[in-house]
Each structure stands twice: as structure tokens, then as C-alpha cells.
N, C-alpha and C positions, 0 to 999 in steps of 0.2 A: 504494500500500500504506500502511496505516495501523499508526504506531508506538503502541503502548501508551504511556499515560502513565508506568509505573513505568521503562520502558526511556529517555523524555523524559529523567525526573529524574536517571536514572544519568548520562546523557550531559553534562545539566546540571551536575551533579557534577563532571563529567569539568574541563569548561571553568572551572569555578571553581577547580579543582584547579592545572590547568596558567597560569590566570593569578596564584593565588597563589604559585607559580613565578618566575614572570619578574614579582612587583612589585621595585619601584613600576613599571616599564617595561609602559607601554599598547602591546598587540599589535593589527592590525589584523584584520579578521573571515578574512580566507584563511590568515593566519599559522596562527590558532585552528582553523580549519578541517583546516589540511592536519596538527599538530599530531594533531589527534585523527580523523583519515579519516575526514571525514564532507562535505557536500555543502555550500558555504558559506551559500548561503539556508537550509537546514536550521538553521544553525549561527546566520545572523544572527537568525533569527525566534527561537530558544532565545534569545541575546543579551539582545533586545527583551524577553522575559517574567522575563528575572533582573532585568533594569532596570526594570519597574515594581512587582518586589520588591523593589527599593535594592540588591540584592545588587551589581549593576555599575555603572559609568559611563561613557556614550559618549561620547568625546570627538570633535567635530566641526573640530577645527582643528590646522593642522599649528604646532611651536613655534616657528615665526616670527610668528604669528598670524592665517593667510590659510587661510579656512575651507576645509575639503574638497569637492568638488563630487560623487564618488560614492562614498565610501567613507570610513569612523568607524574611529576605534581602542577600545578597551577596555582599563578596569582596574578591578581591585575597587575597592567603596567602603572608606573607614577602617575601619567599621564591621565588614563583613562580613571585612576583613584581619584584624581584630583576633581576630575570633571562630576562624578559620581557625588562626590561632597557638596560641591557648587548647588547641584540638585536636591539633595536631601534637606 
């Protein structure tokens, strides 16, 4: 089944929403997923097309600095945090 794009953006919404939420703290993709019930490849592909709008940042390495092998966390960029606040 195919989601409409305006229903895409809301959900993308969604995800922006709930990580402006819990900044600075980068959630990982099923966090985000189970957060807003939705399906996590759903969720990381959304992900994927906010980050090559700048709106997020995938972060590939845990904070010890040993990179992840299947799975990225997220958080907004400054940018997009900023904007987000402006609004609230």
C-alpha cells in the first residue's frame, strides 16, 4: 500500500517533533519507531530523506567511539533545533 506524500510529511513531523523532545539525547531508529507506531524501515527511510534535508543527523558510533555495525542513532541538526524552538 502506498502512503500519500502529505501523510509522509505529517509522520515526518511526527519524528522531528519527538526528537526535539528528547534533544540533545540521539534516539536510535526503533526507539523513534516504537515512539510513534510505525514500522522501523518505514521510519528509517523517513530518517534518511530528513537527513538529506539537514533537518537530522545520523550518528554512526557509539560514545566510546566504536562504530555501529547495524544500527544509527539520531538527532536534530542545530539548525533545525533552533528553528523548532523559535516555534514552540
Amino acid at each position: 500500500m502506498k502512503i500519500s506524500e502529505e501523510k509522509r510529511e505529517k509522520i515526518s513531523e511526527q519524528i522531528l517533533a519527538h526528537l526535539y523532545y528528547k534533544n540533545p539525547r540521539p534516539l536510535f531508529t526503533s526507539q523513534i519507531a516504537k515512539e510513534i507506531a510505525r514500522d522501523e524501515e518505514f521510519v528509517k527511510n523517513l530518517l534518511i530523506e530528513l537527513e538529506k534535508k539537514g533537518l537530522v543527523i545520523q550518528i554512526r558510533k557509539n560514545p566510546k567511539g566504536i562504530e555501529y555495525k547495524r544500527r544509527s542513532r539520531w538527532k536534530l541538526t542545530n539548525k533545525s533545533y533552533m528553528v523548532y524552538k523559535k516555534h514552540q
